[in-house]
C-alpha positions in Angstrom: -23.5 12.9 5.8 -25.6 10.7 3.4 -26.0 14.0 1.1 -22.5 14.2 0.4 -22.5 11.4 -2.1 -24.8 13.1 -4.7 -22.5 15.8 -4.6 -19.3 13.3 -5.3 -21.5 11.7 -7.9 -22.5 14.7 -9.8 -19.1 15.9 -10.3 -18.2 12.4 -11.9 -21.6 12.2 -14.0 -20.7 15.8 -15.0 -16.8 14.5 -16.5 -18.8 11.3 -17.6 -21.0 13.7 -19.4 -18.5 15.7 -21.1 -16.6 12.9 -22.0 -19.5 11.5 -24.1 -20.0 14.4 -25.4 -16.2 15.1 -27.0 -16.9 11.1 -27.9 -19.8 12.0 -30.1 -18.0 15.0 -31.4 -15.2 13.3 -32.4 -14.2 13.5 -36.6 -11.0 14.3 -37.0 -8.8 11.5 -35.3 -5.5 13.7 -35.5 -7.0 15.5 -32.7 -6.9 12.4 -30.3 -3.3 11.5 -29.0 -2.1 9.5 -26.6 -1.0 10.9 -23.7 1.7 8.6 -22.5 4.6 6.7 -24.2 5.6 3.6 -21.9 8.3 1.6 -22.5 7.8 -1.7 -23.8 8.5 -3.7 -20.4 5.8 -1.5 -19.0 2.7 -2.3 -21.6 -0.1 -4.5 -21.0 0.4 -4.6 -17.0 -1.9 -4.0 -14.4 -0.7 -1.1 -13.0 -1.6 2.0 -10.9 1.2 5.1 -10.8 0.8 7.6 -8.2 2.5 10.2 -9.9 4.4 13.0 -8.3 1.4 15.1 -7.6 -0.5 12.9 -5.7 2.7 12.0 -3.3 3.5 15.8 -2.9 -0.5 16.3 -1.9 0.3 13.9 0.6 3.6 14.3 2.0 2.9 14.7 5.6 0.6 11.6 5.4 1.4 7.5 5.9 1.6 4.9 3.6 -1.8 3.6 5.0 -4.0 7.1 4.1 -2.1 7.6 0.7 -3.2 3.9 -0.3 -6.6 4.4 1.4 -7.7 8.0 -0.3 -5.8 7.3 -3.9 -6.4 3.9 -4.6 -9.0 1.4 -4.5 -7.2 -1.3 -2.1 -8.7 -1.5 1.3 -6.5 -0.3 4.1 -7.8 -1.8 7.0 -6.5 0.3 10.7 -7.1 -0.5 14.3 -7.0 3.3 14.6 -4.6 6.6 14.2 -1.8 6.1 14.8 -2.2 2.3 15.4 -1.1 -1.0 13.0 -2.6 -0.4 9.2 -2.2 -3.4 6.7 -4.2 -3.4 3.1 -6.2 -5.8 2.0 -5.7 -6.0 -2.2 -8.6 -7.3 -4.2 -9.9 -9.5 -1.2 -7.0 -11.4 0.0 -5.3 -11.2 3.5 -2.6 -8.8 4.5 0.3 -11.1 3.8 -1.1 -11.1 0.2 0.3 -8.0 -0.4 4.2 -8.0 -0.8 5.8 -4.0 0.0 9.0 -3.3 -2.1 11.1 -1.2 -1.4 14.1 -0.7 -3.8 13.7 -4.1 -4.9 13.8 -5.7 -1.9 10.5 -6.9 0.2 9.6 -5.2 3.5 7.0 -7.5 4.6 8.1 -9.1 7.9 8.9 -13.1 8.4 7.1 -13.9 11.1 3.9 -11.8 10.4 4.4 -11.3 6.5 3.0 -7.8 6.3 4.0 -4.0 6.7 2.4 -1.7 9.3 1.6 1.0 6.6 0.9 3.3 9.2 4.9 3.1 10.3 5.8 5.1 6.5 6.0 8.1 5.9 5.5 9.2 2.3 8.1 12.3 2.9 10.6 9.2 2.5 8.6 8.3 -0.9 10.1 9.2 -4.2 8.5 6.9 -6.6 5.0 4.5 -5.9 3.4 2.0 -8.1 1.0 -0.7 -7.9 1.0 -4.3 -9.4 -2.2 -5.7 -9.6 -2.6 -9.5 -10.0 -0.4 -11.8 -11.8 1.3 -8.8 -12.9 3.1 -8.7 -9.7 4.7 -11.3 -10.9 6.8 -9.0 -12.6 8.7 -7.5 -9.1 8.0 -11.1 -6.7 6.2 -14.0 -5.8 3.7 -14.6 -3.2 1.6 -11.5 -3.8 -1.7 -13.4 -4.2 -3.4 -9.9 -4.2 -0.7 -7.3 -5.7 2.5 -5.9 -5.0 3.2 -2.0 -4.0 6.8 -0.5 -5.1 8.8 2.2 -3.4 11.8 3.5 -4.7 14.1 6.6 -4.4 15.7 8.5 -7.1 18.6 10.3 -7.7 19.3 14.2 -8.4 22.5 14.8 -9.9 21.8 18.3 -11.3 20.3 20.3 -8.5 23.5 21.6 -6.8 21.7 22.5 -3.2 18.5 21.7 -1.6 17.0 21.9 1.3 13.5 22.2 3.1 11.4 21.8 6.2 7.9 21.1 7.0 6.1 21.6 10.2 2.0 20.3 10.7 0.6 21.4 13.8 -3.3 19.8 14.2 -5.6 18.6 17.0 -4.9 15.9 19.8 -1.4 17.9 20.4 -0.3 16.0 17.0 2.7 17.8 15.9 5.0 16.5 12.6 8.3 17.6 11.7 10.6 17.4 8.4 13.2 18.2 7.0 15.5 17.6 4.1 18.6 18.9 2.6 20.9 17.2 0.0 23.0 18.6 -2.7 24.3 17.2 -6.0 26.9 17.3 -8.6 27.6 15.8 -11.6 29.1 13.2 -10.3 27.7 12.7 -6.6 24.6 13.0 -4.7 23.4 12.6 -1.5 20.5 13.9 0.4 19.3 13.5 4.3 15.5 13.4 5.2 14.3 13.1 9.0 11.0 12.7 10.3 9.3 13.1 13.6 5.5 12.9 14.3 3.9 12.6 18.0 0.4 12.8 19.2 -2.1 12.5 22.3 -4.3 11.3 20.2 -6.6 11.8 23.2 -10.0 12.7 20.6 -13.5 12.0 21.3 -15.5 9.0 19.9 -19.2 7.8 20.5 -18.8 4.5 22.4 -21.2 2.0 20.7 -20.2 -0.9 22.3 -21.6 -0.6 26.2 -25.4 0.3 25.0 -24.7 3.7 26.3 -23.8 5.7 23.3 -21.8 7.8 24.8 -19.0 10.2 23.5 -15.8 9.3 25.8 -12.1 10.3 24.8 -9.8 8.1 23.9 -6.8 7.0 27.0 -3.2 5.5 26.5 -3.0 6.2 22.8 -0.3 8.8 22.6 2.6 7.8 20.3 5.9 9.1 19.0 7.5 8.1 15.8 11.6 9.2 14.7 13.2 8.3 11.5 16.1 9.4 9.4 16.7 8.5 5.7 20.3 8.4 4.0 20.3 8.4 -0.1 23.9 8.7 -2.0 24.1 8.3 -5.5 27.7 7.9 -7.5 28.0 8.3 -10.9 30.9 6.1 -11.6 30.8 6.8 -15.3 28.2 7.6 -17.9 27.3 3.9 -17.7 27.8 3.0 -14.3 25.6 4.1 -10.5 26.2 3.2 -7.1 23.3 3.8 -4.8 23.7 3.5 -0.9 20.9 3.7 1.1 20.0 4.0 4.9 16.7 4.1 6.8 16.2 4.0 10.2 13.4 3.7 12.6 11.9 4.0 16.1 8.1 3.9 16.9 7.1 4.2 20.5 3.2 3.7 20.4 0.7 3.5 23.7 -2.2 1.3 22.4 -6.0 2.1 23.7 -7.9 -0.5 25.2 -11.3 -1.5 23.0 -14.6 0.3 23.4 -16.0 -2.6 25.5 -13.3 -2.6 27.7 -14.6 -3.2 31.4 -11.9 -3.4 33.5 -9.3 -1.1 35.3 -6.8 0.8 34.0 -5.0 -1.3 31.3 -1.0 -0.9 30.0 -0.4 -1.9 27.0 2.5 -0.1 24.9 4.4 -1.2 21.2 7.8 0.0 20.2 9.7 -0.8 16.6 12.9 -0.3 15.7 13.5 -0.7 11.8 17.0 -0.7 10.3 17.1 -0.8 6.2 20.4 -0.6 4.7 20.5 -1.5 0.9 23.4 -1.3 -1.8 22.8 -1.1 -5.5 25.2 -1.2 -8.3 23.8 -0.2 -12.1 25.7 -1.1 -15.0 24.7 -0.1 -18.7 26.5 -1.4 -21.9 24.9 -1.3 -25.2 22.0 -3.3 -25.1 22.4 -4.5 -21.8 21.8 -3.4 -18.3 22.6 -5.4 -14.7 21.8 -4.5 -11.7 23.0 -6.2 -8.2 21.7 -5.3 -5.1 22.4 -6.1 -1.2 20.0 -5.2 1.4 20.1 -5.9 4.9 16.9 -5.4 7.5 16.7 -5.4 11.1 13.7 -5.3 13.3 13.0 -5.5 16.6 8.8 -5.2 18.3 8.3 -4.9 21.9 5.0 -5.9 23.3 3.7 -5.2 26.9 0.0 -5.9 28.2 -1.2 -5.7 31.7 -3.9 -4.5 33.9 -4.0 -2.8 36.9 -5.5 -4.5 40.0 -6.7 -3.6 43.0 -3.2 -4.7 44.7 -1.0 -5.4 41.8 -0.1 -5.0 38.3 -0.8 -8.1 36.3 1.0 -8.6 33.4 -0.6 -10.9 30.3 2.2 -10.4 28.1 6.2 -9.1 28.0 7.7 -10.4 24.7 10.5 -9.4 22.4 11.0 -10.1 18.8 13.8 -9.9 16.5 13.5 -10.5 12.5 16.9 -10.0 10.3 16.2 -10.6 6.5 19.6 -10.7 4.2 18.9 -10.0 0.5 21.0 -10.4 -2.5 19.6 -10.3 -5.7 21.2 -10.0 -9.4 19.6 -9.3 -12.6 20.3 -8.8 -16.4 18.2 -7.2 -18.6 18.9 -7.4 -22.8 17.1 -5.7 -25.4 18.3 -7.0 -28.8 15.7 -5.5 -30.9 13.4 -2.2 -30.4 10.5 -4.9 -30.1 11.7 -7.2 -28.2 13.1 -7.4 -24.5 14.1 -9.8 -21.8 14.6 -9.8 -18.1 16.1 -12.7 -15.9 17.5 -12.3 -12.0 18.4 -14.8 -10.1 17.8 -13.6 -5.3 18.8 -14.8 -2.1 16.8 -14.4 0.9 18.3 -15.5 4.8 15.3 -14.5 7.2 16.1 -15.3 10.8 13.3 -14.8 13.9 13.9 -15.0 17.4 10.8 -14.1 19.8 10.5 -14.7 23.5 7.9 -14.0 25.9 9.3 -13.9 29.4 6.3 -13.7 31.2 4.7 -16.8 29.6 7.7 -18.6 29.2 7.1 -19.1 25.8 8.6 -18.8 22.3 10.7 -19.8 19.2 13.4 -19.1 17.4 14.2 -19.9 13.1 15.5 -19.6 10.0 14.5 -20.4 6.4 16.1 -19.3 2.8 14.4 -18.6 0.0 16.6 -18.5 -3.5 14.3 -17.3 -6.6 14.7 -17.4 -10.3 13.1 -14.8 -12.8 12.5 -14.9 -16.3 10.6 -12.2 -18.2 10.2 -11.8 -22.0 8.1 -9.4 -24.1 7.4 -8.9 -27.5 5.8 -6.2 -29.5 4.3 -8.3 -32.8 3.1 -4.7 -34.5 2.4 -0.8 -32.7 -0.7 -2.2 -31.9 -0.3 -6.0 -30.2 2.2 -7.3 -27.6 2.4 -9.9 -25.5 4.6 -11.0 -22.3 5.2 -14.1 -20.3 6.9 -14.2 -16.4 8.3 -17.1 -15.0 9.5 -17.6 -11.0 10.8 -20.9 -9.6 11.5 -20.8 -5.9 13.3 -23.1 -3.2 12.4 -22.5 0.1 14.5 -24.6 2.6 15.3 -26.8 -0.1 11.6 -27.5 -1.2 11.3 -26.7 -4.8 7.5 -25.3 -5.4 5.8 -25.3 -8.9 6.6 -23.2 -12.0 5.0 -19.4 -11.2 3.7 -18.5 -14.9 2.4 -15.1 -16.1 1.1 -14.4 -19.4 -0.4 -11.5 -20.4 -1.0 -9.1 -24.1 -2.0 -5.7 -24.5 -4.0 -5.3 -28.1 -5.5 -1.6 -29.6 -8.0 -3.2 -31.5 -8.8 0.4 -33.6 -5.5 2.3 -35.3 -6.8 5.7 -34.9 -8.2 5.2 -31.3 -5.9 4.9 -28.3 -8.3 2.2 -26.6 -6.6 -0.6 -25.3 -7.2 -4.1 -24.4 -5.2 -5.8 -21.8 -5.5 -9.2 -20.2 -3.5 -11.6 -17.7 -3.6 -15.2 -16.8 -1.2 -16.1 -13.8 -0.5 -19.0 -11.0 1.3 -17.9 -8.0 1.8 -19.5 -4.5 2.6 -17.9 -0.7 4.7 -19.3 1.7 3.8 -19.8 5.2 5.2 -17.1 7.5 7.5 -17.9 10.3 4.9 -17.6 13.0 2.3 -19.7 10.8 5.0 -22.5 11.2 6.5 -22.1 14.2 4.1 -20.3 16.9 3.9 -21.8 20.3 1.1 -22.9 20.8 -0.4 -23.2 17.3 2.6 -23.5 14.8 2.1 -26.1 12.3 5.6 -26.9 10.3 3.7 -29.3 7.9 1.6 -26.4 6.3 1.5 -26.3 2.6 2.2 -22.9 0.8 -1.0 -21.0 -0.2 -1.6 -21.5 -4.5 -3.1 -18.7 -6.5 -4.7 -18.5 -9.6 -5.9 -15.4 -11.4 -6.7 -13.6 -14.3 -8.3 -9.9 -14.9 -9.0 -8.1 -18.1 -8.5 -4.4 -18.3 -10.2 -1.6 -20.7 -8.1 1.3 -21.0 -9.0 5.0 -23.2 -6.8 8.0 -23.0 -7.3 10.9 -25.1 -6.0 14.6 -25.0 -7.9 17.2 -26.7 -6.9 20.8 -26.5 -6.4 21.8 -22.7 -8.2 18.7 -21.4 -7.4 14.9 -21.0 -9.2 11.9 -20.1 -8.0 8.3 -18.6 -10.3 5.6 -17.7 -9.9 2.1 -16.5 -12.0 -1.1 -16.3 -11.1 -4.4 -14.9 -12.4 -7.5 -14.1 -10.7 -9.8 -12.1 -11.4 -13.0 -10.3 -8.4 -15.5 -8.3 -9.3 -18.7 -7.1 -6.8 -19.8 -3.4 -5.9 -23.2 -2.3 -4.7 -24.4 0.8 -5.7 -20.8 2.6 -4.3 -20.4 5.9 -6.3 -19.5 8.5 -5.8 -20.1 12.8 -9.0 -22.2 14.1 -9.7 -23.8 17.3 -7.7 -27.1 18.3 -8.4 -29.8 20.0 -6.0 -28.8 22.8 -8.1 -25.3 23.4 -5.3 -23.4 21.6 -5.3 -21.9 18.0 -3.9 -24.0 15.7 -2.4 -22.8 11.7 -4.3 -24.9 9.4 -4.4 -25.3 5.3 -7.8 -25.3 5.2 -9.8 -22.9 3.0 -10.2 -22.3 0.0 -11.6 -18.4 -1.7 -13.2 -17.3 -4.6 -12.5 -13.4 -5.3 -13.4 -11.6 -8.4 -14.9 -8.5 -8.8 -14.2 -5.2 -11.0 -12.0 -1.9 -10.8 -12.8 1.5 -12.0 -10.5 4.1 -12.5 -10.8 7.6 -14.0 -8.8 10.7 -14.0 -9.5 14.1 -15.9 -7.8 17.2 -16.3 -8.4 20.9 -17.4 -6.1 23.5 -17.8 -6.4 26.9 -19.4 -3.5 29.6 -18.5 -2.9 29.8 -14.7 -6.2 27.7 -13.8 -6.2 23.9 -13.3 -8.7 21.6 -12.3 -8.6 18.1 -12.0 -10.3 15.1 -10.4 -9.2 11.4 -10.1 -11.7 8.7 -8.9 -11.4 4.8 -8.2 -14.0 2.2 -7.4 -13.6 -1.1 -6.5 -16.4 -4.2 -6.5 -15.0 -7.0 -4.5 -16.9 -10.5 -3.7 -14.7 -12.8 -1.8 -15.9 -16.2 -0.2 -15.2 -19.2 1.3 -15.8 -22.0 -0.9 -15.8 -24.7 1.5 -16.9 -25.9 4.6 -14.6 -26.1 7.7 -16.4 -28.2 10.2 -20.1 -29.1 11.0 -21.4 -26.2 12.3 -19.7 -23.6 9.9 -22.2 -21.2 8.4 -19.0 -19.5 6.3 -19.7 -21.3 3.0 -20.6 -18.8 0.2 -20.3 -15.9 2.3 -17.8 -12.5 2.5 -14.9 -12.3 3.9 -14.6 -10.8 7.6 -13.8 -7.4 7.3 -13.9 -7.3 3.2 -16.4 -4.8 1.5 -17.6 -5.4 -1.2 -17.8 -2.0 -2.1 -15.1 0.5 -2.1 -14.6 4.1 -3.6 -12.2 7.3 -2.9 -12.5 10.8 -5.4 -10.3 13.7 -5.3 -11.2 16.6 -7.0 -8.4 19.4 -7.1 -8.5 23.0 -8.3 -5.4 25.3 -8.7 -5.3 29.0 -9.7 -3.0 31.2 -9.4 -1.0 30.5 -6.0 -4.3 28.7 -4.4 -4.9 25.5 -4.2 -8.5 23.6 -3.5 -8.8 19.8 -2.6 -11.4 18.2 -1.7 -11.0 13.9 -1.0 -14.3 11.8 -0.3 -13.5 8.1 0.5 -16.3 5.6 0.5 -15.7 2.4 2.4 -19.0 -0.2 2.0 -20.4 -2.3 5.3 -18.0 -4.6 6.2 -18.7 -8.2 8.0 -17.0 -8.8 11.9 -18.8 -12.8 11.9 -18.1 -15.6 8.8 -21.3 -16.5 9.4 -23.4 -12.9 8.3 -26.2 -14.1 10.3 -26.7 -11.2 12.3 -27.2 -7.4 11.8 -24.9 -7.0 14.6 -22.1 -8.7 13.1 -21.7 -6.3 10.4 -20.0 -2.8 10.4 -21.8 0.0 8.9 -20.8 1.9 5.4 -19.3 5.2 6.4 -17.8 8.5 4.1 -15.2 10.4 4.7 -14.7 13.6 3.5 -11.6 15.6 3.8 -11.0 19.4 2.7 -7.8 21.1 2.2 -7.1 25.0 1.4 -3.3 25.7 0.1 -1.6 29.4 -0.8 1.7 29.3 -1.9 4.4 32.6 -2.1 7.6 33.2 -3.0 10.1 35.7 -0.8 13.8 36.2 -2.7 15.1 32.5 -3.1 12.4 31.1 -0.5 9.8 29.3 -0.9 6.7 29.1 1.2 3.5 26.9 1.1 0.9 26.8 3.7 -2.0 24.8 3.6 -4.9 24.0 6.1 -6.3 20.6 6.5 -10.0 19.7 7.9 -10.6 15.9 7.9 -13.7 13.9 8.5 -15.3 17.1 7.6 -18.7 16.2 8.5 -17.8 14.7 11.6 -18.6 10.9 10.7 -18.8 8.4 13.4 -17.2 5.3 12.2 -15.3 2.2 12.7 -12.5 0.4 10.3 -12.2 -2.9 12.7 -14.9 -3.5 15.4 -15.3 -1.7 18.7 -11.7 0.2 17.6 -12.2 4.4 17.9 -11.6 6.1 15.0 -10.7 9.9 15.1 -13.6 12.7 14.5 -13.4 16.1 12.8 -10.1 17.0 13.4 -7.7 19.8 11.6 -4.1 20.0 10.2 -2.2 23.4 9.4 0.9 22.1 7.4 3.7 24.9 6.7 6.5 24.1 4.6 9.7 26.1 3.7 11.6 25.4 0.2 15.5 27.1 -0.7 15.4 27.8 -4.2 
């Protein structure tokens, strides 16, 4: 497996190579253009696009495995098919704030996304906010933020396809869409259905054994349906209605050093997203007022099967509604110059209940938020932008949330930017942080962020080939971290008690090369992360100075593509570095091995009349890597995908 990575690394050295080369070749500066003209709201952040290439690569895949193999935050799963949450630039799950259409998904009462529960089909637009340059979309993303949006199509009068994936453990995925659009009106239906055994084999390293067992009770079944209508009121003037709903039904496999009897334990969601958006242009001004409602409800069931009876640990029932209203105004008075304010509402209501334990709680908090965003563009070659947030939570008023960041070309005749950020930021607890029985602690302070990062950026075009690269530094400092640690009362108890140190450096590169009906390109990220505990939290902790459970420090993903004709070659190597299951690092066998992933995809495309058909067959963990993303939790092995999808014209 180990040989792969020379391989990865010699196609990169090879691009690196030929990118010097045109570098030293370079005299006559006409020839070097940039590639891409952003709009001025857009310059000097720190942000990743996954264009439309990469989503339609990936259509059939989740959230989670988009993020994971295109991006260099760390998705970390409890297995296929099972909760996925990302861990950006070190920080925790609840770090990372999902948006969709402007309004958060992340839960109140665990303050994350299951990225595993989206589909990308349901994707139209992604992007990625590093830093204080989330900012820019919310507050409380200590790591970054992730935006999902859906756009319109007025012009194309009728569309419609369908996509089936057939692949191993019985996993079978359906979609379809079909839509059609005027001049005036729009509206297109996507539905979604996935189900699996997931019944595959995995090497048991956790009884001494080392045994290769197949995995029991993991089978799962997910449904969903998506709603978009667009109205063109006038030439100044949209009305967006959109509808998502969800139901997961998910068996949940018992832990490799599981030593009991048979054990039940089963998950189901149920997701309702309804959002309302009204866009209104006139002259140099543009508002935008959106209403979003979301519903969730998570069923949890655990028990084990005894020699006489079936006892059951826990039978809960939760309940999240989140009401959003938001309203912004943006004004450009001058081509240089541009400002943004908004002013939101948040309700978020929870109501969980464990009948077997007799336990639970039920609450509600608002959140209103204020927004200020200004930029300024001093010449073609320096601007500079400042973000401000205030927030009230239940009537407490936290600090200012500023942002201040430039973006500088230092040379005229070379498109090599500078860009650089300075930010403070601060998390609320979530619901169950505050409110938990047993554990809950209502006095807990919100989490305070600082950060900065500063980015190199070089993109050329030259003939049939262009070249983007990336380099950032960043580092956060975070107060009053929340963690759950043993109490007094032998329960876990939420506590503002740590403080973390992460900084590190991001790589990005992507290159392209096309010449008549051939195309070949490859895109590569690379992340260094060092995050620690900077203090001590009790007499025998061993933490101090040391990473983050379940952080690597090291994390890299390449995809190199190749299209000719009506094939089309891709091969995706993911690289996740040894990862740390103990505070402490004390012990070899506290630490989860390094493990690559390779995954290789062969695509032929053909045209019949006015239909279109693309095929395309999938082979993940190609070299049949054992591994594990959380400790003693199965992963899948080398297992295949044939995806067929069917396009009207």
């Amino acid at each position: 497996m180990k040989s792969a990575i020379p391989i990865v690394l010699l196609i990169l050295s090879s691009f690196a190579l030929f990118a010097q080369n045109m570098n030293d070749t370079i005299v006559s500066v006409s020839e070097v253009k940039i590639t891409e003209k952003r709009i001025l709201q857009e310059k000097g952040l720190s942000e990743t696009i996954l264009d439309s290439s990469i989503l339609a690569q990936n259509k059939t895949t989740s959230l989670s495995d988009l993020l994971s193999e295109n991006s260099s935050i760390f998705i970390k799963s409890y297995g296929q098919g099972s909760l996925a949450s990302a861990s950006f630039r070190g920080t925790g799950a609840s770090h990372t704030q999902i948006l969709w259409n402007g309004i958060s998904l992340n839960n109140p009462m665990l303050g994350q996304v299951d990225l595993s529960l989206i589909p990308v089909y349901f994707i139209d637009k992604a992007k990625i906010l590093s830093g204080g340059s989330s900012l820019k979309s919310v507050s409380g993303a200590l790591g970054g933020s992730i935006e999902l949006n859906s756009l319109p199509n007025f012009n194309k009068k009728y569309t419609a396809s369908f996509i089936q994936s057939f692949g191993s453990s019985k996993t079978f995925q359906s979609f379809l869409k079909a839509g059609v659009g005027f001049q005036k009106f729009s509206t297109v239906f996507k539905l979604f259905h996935e189900q699996s055994q997931n019944d595959f084999l995995y090497l048991n390293t956790a009884t001494g054994d080392y045994n290769y067992e197949k995995q029991k009770n993991a089978d799962y079944v997910k449904n969903a349906v998506l709603n978009e209508t667009y109205f063109k009121i006038s030439d100044k003037q949209f009305l967006s209605l959109i509808s998502w709903y969800q139901t997961n039904n998910r068996n949940l496999p018992p832990i490799m050093s599981f030593q009991g009897t048979d054990r039940e334990e089963n998950q189901t969601d149920d997701e309702l997203r309804l959002l309302a958006k009204y866009n209104l242009y006139s002259g140099n001004f543009k508002s935008e007022i959106i209403a979003g409602i979301i519903q969730e409800h998570l069923n949890y069931f655990l028990a084990d099967h005894t020699e006489t009876e079936l006892f059951i640990h826990t039978n809960s029932k939760s309940k999240t509604n989140s009401l959003t209203a938001k309203y912004s105004l943006e004004y450009k008075p001058a081509k240089k110059l541009f400002f943004k304010s908004s002013l939101s509402y948040e309700h978020q209501k929870a109501d969980y209940y464990d009948k077997q334990n007799l336990t639970g709680y039920d609450a509600e908090r608002q959140i209103a938020e204020w927004y200020f965003a200004g930029h300024y563009e001093f010449s073609k070659y320096v601007i500079a932008y400042t973000f401000f947030r205030a927030n009230m939570t239940d009537k407490k008023i936290l600090p200012l949330m500023p942002s201040i960041g430039f973006e500088i070309q230092p040379m005229k005749n070379l498109p090599f930017l500078i860009k650089s950020n300075f930010s403070r930021n601060y998390h609320n607890p979530t619901l169950n942080d505050l409110y938990w029985i047993p554990g809950g602690n209502p006095d807990l302070k919100p989490e305070q962020g600082y950060s900065s990062d500063l980015s190199l950026n070089w993109s050329v075009k030259k003939n049939n080939f262009t070249l983007k690269t990336d380099v950032t530094s960043f580092a956060s400092y975070i107060t009053n971290w929340i963690i759950w640690k043993p109490g007094e009362f032998r329960y876990w108890q939420a506590e503002n008690i740590k403080k973390v140190f992460s900084r590190g450096i991001e790589f990005s590169l992507s290159a392209n090369y096309q010449i008549n009906s051939f195309k070949t390109s490859v895109r590569t990220n690379y992340s260094f992360t060092k995050t620690t505990n900077e203090n001590s939290i009790g007499n025998t902790d061993l933490s101090v100075g040391k990473q983050l459970i379940y952080i690597p420090v090291n994390k890299a993903n390449t995809l190199f593509n190749i299209d000719f004709f009506q094939y089309t070659v891709s091969l995706n190597h993911t690289f996740t570095g040894k990862r740390f299951t103990s505070s402490s690092e004390e012990e070899t066998r506290h630490q989860l091995p390094a493990f690559n992933l390779i995954n290789l995809s062969f695509g032929r495309k053909f045209e019949l009349k006015k239909i279109r058909f693309d095929t395309q067959f999938k082979v993940k963990n190609l070299f049949n890597e054992d591994y594990q993303e959380i400790l003693w939790r199965a992963m899948p092995d080398r297992h295949f995908l044939f995806v067929l999808k069917i396009s009207i014209l």
